[in-house]
Structures are given as C-alpha cells and as structure tokens.
N, C-alpha and C positions, 0 to 999 in steps of 0.2 A: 194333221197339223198340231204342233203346238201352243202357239198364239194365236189367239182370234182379237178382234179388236171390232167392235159394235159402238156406235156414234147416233145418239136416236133422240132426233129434234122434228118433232109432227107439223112446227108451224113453219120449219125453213124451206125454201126452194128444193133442197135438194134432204130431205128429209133421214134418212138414211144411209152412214157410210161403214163399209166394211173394209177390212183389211187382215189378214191371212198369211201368216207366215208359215212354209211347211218342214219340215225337222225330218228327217230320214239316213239311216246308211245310204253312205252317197253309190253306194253300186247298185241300190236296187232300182229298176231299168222303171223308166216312167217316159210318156208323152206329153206336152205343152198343152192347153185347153183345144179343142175343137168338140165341134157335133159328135162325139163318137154312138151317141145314142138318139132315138126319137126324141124329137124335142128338147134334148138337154145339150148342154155342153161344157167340157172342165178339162182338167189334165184328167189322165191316165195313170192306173199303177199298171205296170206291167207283168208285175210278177201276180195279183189277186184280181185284178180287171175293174176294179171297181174307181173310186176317186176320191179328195180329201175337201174339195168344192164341186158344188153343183149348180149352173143358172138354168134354170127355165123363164127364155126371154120370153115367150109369149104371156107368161102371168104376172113375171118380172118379182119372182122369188129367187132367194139364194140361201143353199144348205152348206153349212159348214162343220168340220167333225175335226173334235178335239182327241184324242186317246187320251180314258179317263185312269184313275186308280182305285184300286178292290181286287175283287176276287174271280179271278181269269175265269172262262167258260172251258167245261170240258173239253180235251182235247179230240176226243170221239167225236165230238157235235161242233166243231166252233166254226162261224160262219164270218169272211171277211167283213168287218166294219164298213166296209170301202162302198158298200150297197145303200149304207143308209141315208149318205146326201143325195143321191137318187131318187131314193125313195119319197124323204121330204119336200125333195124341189119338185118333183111329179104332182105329188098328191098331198101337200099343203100344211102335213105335220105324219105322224107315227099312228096313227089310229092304229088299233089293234095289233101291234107288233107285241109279239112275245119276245122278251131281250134275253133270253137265258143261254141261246146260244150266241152272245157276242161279248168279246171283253169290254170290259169297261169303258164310257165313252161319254161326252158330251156332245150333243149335235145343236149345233144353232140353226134359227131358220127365221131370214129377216126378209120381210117385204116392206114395201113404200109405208105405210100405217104404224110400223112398229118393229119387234124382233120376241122372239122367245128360245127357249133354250130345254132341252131335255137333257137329265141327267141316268145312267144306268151305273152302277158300281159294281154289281156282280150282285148283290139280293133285293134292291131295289130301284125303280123307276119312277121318277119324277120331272116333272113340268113348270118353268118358273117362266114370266115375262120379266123381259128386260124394260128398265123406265125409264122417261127422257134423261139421258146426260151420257155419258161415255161409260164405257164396261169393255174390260179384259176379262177374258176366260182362256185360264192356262189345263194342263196337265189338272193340276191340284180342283182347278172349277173356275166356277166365275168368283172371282177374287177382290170383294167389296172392301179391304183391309189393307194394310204397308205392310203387311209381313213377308209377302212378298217381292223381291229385290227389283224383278223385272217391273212388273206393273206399279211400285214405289215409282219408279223411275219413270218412265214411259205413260204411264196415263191422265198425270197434269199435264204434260207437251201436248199429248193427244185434245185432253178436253180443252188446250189452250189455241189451238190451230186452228187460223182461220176455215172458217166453213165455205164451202166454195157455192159460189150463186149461180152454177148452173155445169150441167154435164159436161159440157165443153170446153171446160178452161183447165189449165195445166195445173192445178193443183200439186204446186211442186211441194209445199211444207206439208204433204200427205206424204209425196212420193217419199219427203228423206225423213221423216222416222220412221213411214215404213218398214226402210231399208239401214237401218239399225240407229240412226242419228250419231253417226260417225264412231260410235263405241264400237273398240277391241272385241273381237272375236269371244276372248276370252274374258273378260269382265262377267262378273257373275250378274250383272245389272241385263247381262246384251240379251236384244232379242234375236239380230241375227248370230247365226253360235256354227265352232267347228271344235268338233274335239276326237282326239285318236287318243285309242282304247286302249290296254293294256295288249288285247292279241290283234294287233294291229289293223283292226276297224275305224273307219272313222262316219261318226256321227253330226250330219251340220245339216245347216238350212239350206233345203235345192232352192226354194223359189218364194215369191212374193206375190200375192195377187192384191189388189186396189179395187175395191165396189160402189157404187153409188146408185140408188135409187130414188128415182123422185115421179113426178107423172110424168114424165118424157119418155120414160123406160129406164133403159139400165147402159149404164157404164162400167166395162170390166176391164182393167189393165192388170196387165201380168210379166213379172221378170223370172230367167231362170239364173241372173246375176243378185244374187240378193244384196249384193251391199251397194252398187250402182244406181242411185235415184233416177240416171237417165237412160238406163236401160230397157224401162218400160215399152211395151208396147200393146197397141189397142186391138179386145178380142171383140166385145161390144163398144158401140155400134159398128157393124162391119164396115 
C-alpha cells in the first residue's frame, strides 16, 4: 500500500480505526480479502502470493505494509515484502526477522490497545509506537509534518471525523475520505491516484480497505472501486 491511516483513541468504544489504500500497476493480477491462509485473511497478490493487509480475527490484529525508501535488497536474495503482514498478524510483531533480504518497507500492526510501526530502509530496522490521535504513514514514513501534500490534506479531515460508537453503524464520513474525498485523480493533494507512464503503464489505487477494532472484534470493509464510498462491502464480521 501506499497510504495507511491509523486513528488511536484507547478510551473510545471503538478504539482503533484503520484505513488502507493500496497503489499498484493496475495489471498485476490480485484476489479481493478471504481466508486464503490459516487463520488469516486479506486480498491476494497474485503475481508474489503474499498481501498488503492482514487480519487475524481470532486475536483481532491487523498488519499493514507500506513500500518504504533506501536501499533495495539484493537481487540474488530478495524476498517478496507481501510475507511480512502475515507474519505480524500471526505472531504479534517481527521478533527476530533479519530485514536484509527485503526492500524497504514500513509495516504497521494495530490491535484494540494501540498500533505500532516498524521501519526497514535497507541498513536499518526500527520500532516506533504510534500515540493516541491520528497518523498517516506514506512511501516517505509516518509523516508527523505538512510537507507532505497528501497527509497536509487529509489528516485534519481524518482527525476531524466523527468517531463512530460502535462496529455496526455505517460510518459513512470514514467511508468518503477514505475514498479520496471527492479530489481529482490527479491532484497532487489525492490519495486515491491514476497515473500513465510514459511506456504506457498505468499506476493507481486498486482498492480501499476500512478497519475497526474495539472488544467486539473487528470490522473489515473493503472496495475494489476506490473512489465509490458506497461500494463497500463487509468481509468482517461475516
């Protein structure tokens, strides 16, 4: 992905919300969320097998993976990124992972308590907790500053958005900044994006996932319309 969006409020009903926009050449071949693993479940990449979210509803964790910037991992050794929201949403964070074979990447990993964040750049690995109030983490990282166009833009809306008092209610002012809050494709502000390349590729946002945790469990909405707020639909609770 390239937008993550983390909302961490420990005293509210619904303590925890995420949200997840994923950025890709739109021809590489992907699957919508399901079970594809033990205990886990998310989209698909089809071309690497791995994923760019992961729930495990039994613990009621959720991994998410940014593509970071540095210094690419050998080409001899380099191991799809697509492994590691698996990984965290299994087993609770990165313990003992050696990062040297994977590009650059940030993975966040939010449960009902809180959220935290690993960062790998290509020579080092580090671990930051995220604090009560809202957090973007782009490409560039978690982006505490306005230098940034996107999250300048989008993260007063975000921290401004009603919080919703329980799993079950439509949360519709999630669902439309979400799904770009009505900005052009092309606006450098946007977070959902389409853009074709000079050798005729195009690069844009496949999909939109919506998170929420609280002790009820988890609630997961996902679109593969990303500008559509009412295109969602419900993968948790079945």
């Amino acid at each position: 992905m390239c937008t993550v969006v983390v909302s961490v409020d420990p005293g509210a009903e619904v303590p925890l919300i995420m949200v997840g926009v994923r950025d890709e050449f739109v021809e590489r071949p992907w699957s919508p969320p399901a079970p594809y693993w033990p205990g886990l479940l998310g989209g698909r990449d089809l071309l690497a097998g791995g994923t760019w979210l992961a729930v495990h509803p039994g613990s009621g964790r959720i991994a998410a993976l940014v593509n970071g910037q540095g210094l690419l991992a050998p080409q001899e050794s380099r191991i799809s990124r697509g492994e590691l929201p698996l990984r965290a949403a299994a087993e609770g964070g990165l313990t003992g992972l050696d990062p040297v074979s994977y590009d650059p990447f940030h993975l966040i990993l939010a449960e009902r308590t809180g959220a935290r964040i690993w960062h790998w750049d290509g020579t080092a690995l580090w671990e930051e907790e995220l604090p009560r109030g809202t957090h973007m983490i782009v490409n560039s990282g978690w982006e505490r500053g306005e230098e940034n166009e996107r999250v300048a833009f989008f993260r007063p809306l975000f921290a401004k958005a009603g919080r919703p008092e329980t799993l079950d209610g439509p949360w519709r002012e999630w669902r439309e900044l979400s799904t770009g809050a009505g900005l052009p494709r092309d606006d450098p502000r946007a977070m959902v994006i389409r853009h074709e390349l000079p050798d005729g590729r195009v690069f844009g946002s496949l999909s939109v996932s919506l998170l929420g945790l609280s002790a009820q469990g988890v609630r997961y909405d996902f679109t593969g319309d990303p500008q559509d707020p009412e295109a969602f639909h419900r993968v948790l609770p079945e």
